[in-house]
N, C-alpha and C positions, 0 to 999 in steps of 0.2 A: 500315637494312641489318641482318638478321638476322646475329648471331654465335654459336657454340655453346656451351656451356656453359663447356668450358674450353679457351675460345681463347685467351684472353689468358695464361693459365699456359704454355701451350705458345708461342706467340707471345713471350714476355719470355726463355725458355731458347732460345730459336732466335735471338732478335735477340742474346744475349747471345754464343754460340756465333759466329756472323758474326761479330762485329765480332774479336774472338779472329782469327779466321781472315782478315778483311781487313787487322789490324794484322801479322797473322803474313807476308803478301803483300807489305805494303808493305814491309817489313825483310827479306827475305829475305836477301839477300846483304850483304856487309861493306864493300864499294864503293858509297858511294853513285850512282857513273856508272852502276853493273851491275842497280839496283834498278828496278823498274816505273816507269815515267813515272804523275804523275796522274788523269792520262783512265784508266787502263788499271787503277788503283786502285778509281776512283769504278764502272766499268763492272763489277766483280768485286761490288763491295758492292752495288749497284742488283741485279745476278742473283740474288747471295746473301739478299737481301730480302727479293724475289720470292718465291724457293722457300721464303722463312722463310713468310709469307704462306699459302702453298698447302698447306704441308703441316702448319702449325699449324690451317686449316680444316679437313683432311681428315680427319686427326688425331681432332681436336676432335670432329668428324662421326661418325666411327669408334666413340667411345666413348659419345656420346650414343643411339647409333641401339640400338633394341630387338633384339636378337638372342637370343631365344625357340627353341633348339633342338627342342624338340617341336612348334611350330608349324610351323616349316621341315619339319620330317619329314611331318605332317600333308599339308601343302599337297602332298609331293612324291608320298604314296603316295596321293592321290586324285587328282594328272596322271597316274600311272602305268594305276591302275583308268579311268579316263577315255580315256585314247588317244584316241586317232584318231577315233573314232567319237562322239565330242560335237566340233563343232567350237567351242564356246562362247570360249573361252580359248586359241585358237589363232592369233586373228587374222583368220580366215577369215567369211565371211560365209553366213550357214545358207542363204538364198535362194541362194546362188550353190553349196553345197553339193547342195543340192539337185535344181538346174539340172543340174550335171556328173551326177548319178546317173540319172538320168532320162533322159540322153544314151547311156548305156550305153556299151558298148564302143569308141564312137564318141570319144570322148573322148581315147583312149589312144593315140598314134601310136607303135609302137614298130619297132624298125629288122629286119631280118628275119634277122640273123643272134642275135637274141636266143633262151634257151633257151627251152623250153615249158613249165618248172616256171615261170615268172617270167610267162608270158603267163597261165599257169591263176591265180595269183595274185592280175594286175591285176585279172583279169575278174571274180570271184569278190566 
């Protein structure tokens, strides 16, 4: 199983925090009649674990991962230059872009109370 760089740092501050917070649970009150039963202990620390787990990966994840500010910009102003009209990176499939164009206006079912700036648009 792959683990990130610094899971286990975050992972030992998280377990350590937990167990704080499930000993804190168990004591809470001064009656020991009025204190959490067992089960209801054990079920806190299993949760608390958990998220210890998830968010020491995520974390971990977080700081490992390459985040390249000028590449992020890069990438976003050549989607922006790109629009619509490459369908490459959109999901879309160019034969089937294709197909719709070639269809012409036939394509477009619109409802007729729609303006006419918005039908010259589709068509267009």
């Amino acid at each position: 199983m792959y683990f990130p760089k610094y899971f286990y740092l975050f992972m030992i501050i998280c377990v350590i925090v937990s167990i704080g917070i499930v000993i804190f649970f168990a004591k809470r009150h001064r009656n020991p009649r009025l204190r959490p039963k067992k089960g209801e202990v054990l079920l806190v620390a299993i949760i608390l674990f958990m998220g210890s787990g998830f968010f020491s990966h995520f974390t971990a994840e977080l700081i490992e991962a390459d985040f390249d500010p000028e590449k992020h910009k890069n990438k976003m102003s050549a989607a922006q230059a790109r629009g619509l009209s490459d369908p490459r990176g959109s999901g879309v499939r160019a034969d089937r872009v294709n197909e719709q164009s070639s269809e012409g206006g036939a394509a477009v079912e619109l409802p007729s109370e729609t303006p006419d700036e918005f039908r010259e648009i589709l068509q267009e």
